[in-house]
Legacy VTK file of the C-alpha trace (Angstrom):
# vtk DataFile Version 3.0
C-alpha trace
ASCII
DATASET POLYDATA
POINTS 388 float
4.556 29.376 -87.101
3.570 30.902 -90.466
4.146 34.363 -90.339
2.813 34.691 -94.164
-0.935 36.313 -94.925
-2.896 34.391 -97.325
-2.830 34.944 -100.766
-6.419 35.826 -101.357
-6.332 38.280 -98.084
-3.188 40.211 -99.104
-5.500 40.705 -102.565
-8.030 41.675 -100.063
-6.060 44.098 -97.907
-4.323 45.793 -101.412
-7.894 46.611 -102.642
-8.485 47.984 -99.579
-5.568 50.302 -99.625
-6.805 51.757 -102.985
-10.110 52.229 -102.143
-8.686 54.716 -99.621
-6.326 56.200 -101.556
-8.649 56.871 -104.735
-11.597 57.158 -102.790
-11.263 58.421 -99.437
-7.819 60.430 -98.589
-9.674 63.041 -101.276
-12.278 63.794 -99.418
-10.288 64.882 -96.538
-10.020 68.223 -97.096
-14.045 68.656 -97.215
-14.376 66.887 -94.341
-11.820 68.902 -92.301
-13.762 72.285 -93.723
-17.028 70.736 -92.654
-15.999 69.797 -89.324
-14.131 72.917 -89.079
-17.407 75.279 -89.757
-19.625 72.841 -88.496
-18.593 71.093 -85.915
-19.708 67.567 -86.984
-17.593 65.785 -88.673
-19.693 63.852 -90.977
-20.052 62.972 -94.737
-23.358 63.809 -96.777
-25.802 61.787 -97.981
-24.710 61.702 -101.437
-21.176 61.206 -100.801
-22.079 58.318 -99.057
-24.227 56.841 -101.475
-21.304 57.196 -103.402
-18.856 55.555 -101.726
-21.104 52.604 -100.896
-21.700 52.361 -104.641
-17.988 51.892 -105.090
-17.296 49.585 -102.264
-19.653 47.232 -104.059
-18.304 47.136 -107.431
-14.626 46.696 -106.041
-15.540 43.711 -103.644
-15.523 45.135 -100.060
-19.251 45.015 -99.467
-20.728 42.399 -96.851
-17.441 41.011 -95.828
-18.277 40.017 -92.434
-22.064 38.998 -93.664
-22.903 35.330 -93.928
-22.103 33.376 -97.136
-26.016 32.531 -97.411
-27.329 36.013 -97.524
-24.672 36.980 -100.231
-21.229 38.158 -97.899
-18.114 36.776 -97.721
-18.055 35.690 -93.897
-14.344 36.800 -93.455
-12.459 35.397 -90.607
-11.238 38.565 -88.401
-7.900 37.925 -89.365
-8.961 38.888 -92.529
-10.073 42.045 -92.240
-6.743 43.079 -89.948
-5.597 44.676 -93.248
-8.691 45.969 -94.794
-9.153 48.097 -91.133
-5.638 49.001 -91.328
-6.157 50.939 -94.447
-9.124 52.631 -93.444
-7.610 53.796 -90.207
-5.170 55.459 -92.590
-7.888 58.261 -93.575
-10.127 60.861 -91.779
-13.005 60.563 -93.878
-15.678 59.111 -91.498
-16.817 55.781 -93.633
-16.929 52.094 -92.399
-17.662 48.971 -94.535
-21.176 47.588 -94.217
-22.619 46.181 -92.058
-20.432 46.969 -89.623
-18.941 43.761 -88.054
-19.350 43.824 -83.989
-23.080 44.021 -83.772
-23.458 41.727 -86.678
-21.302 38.735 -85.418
-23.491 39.029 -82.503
-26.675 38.966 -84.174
-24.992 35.670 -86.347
-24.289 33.887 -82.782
-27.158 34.690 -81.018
-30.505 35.216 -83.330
-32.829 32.978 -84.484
-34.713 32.148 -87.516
-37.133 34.621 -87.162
-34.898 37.117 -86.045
-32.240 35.876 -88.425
-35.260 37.119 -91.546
-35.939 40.170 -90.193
-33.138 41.972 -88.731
-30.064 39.650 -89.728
-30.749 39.533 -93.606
-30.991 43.275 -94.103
-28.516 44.087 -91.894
-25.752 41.821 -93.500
-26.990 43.242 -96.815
-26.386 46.664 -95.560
-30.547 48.061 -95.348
-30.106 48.993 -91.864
-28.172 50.656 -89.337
-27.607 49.411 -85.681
-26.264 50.421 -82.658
-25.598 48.603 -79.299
-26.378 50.355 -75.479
-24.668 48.581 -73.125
-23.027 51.787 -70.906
-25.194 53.522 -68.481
-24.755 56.671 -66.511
-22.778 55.501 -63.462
-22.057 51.897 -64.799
-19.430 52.299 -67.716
-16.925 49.202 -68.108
-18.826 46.998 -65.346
-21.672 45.382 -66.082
-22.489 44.301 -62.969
-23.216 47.600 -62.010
-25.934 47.965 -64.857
-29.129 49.138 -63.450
-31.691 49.267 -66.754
-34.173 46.107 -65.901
-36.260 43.885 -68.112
-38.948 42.864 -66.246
-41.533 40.346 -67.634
-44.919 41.438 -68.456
-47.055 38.529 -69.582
-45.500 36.523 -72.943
-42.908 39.846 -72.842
-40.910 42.307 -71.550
-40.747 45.795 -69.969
-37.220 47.825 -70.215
-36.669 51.144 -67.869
-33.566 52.510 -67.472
-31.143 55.116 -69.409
-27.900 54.192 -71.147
-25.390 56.200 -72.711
-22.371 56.685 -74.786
-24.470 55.412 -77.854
-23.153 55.598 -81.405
-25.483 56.447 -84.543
-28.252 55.530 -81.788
-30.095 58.932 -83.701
-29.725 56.961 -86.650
-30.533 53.264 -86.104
-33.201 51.086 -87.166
-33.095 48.757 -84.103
-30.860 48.827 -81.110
-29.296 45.873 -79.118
-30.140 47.016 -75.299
-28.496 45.066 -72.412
-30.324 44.671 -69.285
-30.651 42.959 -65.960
-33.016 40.122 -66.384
-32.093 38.262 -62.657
-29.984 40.943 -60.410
-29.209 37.706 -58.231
-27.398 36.012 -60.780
-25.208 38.900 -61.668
-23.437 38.210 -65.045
-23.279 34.961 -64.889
-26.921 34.360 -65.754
-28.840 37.620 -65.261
-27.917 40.277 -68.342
-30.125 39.624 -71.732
-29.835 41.285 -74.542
-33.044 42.675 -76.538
-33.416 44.210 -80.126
-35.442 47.455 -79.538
-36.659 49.304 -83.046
-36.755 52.922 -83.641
-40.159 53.255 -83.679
-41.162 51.439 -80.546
-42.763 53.295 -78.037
-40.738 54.441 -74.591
-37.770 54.065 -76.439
-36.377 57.983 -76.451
-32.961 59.545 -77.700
-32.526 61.890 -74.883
-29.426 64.021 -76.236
-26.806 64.322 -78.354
-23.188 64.583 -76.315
-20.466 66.061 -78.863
-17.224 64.814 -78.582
-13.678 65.723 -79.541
-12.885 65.890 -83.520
-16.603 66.603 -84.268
-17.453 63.145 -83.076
-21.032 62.526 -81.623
-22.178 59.920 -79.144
-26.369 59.866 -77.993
-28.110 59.711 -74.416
-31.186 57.077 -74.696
-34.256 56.552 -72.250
-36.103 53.465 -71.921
-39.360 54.499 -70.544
-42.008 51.504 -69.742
-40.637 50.526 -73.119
-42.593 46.883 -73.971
-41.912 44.321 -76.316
-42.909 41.394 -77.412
-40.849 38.277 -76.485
-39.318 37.772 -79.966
-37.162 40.494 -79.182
-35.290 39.025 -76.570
-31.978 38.318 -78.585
-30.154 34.823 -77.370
-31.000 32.965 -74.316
-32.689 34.413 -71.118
-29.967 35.767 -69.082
-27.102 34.864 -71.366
-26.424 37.992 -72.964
-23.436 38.629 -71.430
-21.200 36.158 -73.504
-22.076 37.395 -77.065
-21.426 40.859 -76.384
-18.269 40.091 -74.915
-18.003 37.816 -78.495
-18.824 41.372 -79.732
-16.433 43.343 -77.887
-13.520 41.151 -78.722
-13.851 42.125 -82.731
-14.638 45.771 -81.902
-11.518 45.664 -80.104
-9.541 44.104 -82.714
-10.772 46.805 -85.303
-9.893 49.155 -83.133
-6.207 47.990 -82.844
-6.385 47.847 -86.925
-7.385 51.143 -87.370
-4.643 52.809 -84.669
-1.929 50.741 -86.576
-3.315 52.440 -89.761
-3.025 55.787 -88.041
0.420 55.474 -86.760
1.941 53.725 -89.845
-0.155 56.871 -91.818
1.772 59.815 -89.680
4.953 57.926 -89.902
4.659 57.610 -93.468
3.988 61.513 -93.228
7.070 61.872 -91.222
9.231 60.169 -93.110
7.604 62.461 -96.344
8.396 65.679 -94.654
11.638 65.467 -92.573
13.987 65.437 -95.521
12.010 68.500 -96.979
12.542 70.750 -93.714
15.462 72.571 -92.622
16.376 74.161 -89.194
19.413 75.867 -89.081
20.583 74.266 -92.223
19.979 71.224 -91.531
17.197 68.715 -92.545
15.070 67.612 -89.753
15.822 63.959 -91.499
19.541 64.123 -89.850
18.429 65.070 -86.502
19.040 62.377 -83.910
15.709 63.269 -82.322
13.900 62.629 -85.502
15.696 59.696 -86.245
14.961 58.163 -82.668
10.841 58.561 -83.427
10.742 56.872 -86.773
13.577 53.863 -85.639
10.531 53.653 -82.376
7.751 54.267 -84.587
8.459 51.749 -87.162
9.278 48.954 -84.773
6.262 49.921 -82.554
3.874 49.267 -85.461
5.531 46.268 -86.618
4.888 44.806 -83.327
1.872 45.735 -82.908
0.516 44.210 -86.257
1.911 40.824 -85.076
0.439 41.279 -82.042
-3.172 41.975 -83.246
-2.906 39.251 -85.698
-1.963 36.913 -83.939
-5.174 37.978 -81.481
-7.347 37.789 -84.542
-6.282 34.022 -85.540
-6.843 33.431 -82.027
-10.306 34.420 -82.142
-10.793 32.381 -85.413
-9.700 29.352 -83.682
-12.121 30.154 -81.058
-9.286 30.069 -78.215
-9.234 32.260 -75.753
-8.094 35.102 -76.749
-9.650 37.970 -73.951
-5.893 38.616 -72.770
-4.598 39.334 -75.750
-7.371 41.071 -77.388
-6.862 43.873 -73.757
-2.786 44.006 -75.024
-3.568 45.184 -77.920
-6.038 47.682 -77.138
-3.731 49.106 -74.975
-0.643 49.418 -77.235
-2.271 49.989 -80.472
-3.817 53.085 -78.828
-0.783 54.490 -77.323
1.110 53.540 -79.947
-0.573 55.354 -82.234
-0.911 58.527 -79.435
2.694 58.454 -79.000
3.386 58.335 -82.995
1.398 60.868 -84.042
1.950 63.113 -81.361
5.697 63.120 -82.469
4.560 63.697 -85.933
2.497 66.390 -85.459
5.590 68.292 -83.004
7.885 67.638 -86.078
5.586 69.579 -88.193
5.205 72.316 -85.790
2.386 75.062 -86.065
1.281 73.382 -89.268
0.584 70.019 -87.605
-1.933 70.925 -85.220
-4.067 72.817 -88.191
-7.214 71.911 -89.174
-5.623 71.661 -92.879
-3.737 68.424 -91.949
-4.947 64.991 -90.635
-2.782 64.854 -87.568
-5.254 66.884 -85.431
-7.840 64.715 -85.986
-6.049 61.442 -86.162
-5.042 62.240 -82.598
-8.980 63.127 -81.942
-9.554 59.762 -82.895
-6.895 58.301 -81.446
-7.609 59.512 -78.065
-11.449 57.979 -78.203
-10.287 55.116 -78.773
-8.366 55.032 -75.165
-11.485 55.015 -73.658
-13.955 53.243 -75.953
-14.719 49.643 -75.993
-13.304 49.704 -72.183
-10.359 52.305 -71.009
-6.739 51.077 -70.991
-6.308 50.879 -68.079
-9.385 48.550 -67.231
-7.897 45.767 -69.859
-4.411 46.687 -67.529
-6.356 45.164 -65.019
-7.855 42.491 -67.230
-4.143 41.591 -68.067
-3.015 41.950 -64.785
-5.860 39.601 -63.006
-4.956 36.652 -65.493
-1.462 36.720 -64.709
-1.648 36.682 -61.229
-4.392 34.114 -60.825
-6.696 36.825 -59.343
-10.509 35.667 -59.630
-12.880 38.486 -59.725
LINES 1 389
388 0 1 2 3 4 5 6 7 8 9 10 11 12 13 14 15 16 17 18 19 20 21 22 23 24 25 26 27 28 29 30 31 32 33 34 35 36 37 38 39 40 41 42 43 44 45 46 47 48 49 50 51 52 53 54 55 56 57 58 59 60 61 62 63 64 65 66 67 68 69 70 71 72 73 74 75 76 77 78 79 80 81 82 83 84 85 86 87 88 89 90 91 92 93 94 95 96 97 98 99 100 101 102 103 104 105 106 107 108 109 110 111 112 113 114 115 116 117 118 119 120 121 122 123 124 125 126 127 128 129 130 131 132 133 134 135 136 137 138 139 140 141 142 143 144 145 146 147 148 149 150 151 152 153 154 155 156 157 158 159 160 161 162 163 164 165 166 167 168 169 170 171 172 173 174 175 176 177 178 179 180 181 182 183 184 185 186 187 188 189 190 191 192 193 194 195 196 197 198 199 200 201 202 203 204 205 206 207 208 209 210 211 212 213 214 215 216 217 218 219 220 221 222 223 224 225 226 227 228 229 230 231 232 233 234 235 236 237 238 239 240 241 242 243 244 245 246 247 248 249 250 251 252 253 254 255 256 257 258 259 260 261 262 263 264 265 266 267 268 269 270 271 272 273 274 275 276 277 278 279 280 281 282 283 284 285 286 287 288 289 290 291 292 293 294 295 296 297 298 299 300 301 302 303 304 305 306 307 308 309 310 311 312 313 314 315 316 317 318 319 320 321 322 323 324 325 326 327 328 329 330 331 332 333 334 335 336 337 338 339 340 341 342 343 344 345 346 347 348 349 350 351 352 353 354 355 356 357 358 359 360 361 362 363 364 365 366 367 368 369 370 371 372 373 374 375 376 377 378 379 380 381 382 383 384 385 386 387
């Protein structure tokens, strides 16, 4: 077992790591006084015109996009690293395209579909999103209720989903539905690319969430569309977004490692510098205890969601260990900075330091892409034989 990263994506991960540093860690502090007036956390257009311009001339633009329309197609073992380093920083900016929805899109589009949303997606013209939760069906999708029903050569959606991110922004949105309730889904979820601009389509709300954090509310009223926009084969949507899930979940782990190892690293700054009772916090056993945890936490964790990312490259199965570490990168990373930010006292639960809204980021992540304790079960079910 090689426990080595290859050469060209450690050169990968370490321009990753200044991009952040150079790029991103400054902005902080505006972000933090946005979000702290404003309530959104959110960077401006220009800033991120900006930073996109930069991402391009250092090499981290399209890495997940196909070879022929100009990426790199990175495995996702790859791009462990590069998410590790951005879950390091506050500022609100991900790589485009963003992976999940476009591995999807590379499994399960075709030609035409390939042209028109594929191509400018993977060159990072447009902005997705994905609705697969609805309002009383969360993490099982046999419970989803939004139908596709046929209407001549196409389709006619109704229904209301929720827990949507940038769906106030995006061009087109992948929409899961019930195509056959009979067949459950094993046979009866599709998936369909809905644009912004079609009609019946309507972004009922915005629902803020915790560090300034937004997620959107859709409807999907007598919402027709032609049958090119059914995405992948009739009533086999359910596979491919579960393809989907599995990197989404893997980024997440990335990022939380990047968190924790970031307030450790903070820790680690700061205890030597602080004295109670005329001591340095670095000599108390408490102290001591949480980084010794810390650091070994992390470092299992990164072997952990490497090793689920190679497994995923391989094309094993890999749906076991892609629930482990969802679960312990995001309490690792709770438990980690929670410690940090008690270490720091008062000051660590300011809005002037990135430990408040690590841990606002942190504790999303708990519950998106599937709660912990849902992939608990997932874990749980495969060990004991358990058939659903």
């Amino acid at each position: 077992m090689n426990f080595e990263i290859n050469e060209d994506h450690r050169m990968l991960h370490d321009i990753a790591a200044r991009f952040v540093r150079e790029q991103l860690i400054p902005l902080e502090s505006t972000v933090m006084r946005r979000e702290a007036e404003s309530g959104i956390l959110e960077l401006t257009k220009e800033e991120l015109a900006h930073l996109d311009s930069i991402s391009k001339q250092v090499g981290l633009w399209g890495l997940y996009s196909p070879e022929e329309m100009g990426g790199f197609d990175l495995p996702v073992s790859a791009l462990v690293g590069v998410n590790e380093e951005l879950g390091k920083t506050i500022t609100p900016y991900e790589l485009r395209p963003d992976s999940p929805n476009l591995r999807m899109l590379m499994v399960s589009a075709n030609d035409e579909q390939r042209a028109k949303y594929l191509q400018p997606y993977a060159n990072g013209e447009t902005v997705s999103s994905i609705a697969i939760s609805e309002p009383g069906a969360g993490t099982d999708p046999a419970s989803l209720s939004t139908r596709a029903e046929r209407d001549g050569d196409g389709w006619v959606l109704n229904g209301r989903k929720i827990w949507i991110s940038r769906a106030d922004k995006a061009d087109w949105t992948i929409v899961m539905a019930v195509t056959d309730k009979t067949l459950g889904v094993k046979g009866g979820i599709s998936a369909f690319i809905v644009d912004k601009d079609t009609p019946g389509l309507i972004v009922e709300r915005r629902i803020p969430m915790i560090g300034g954090n937004s997620t959107f509310e859709i409807r999907l009223d007598n919402c027709r569309l032609p049958a090119s926009q059914l995405l992948g084969k009739l009533g086999h949507g359910f596979g491919p977004m579960q393809a989907r899930l599995s990197t989404r979940r893997v980024q997440i782990a990335a990022w939380c490692i990047g968190r924790a190892q970031r307030a450790l690293d903070m820790l680690c700054e700061y205890a030597p510098q602080r004295n109670t009772f005329g001591v340095p916090l670095s000599q108390r056993q408490t102290i001591q205890n949480w980084i010794a945890d810390a650091a070994t936490r992390i470092h299992a964790c990164r072997l952990m969601t490497y090793e689920a990312a190679a497994r995923i490259d391989r094309g094993d199965e890999a749906r076991s260990q892609v629930s482990m570490i969802k679960v312990y990168a995001t309490e690792t990373a709770w438990d980690v900075i929670d410690q940090a930010m008690q270490a720091f006292g008062a000051m660590g639960v300011t809005k002037e330091l990135p430990l408040q809204q690590m841990a606002n980021q942190t504790r999303l992540a708990r519950i998106y892409e599937g709660p912990n304790e849902i992939h608990r079960w997932v874990v749980a079910r495969e060990l004991l034989g358990l058939k659903r």
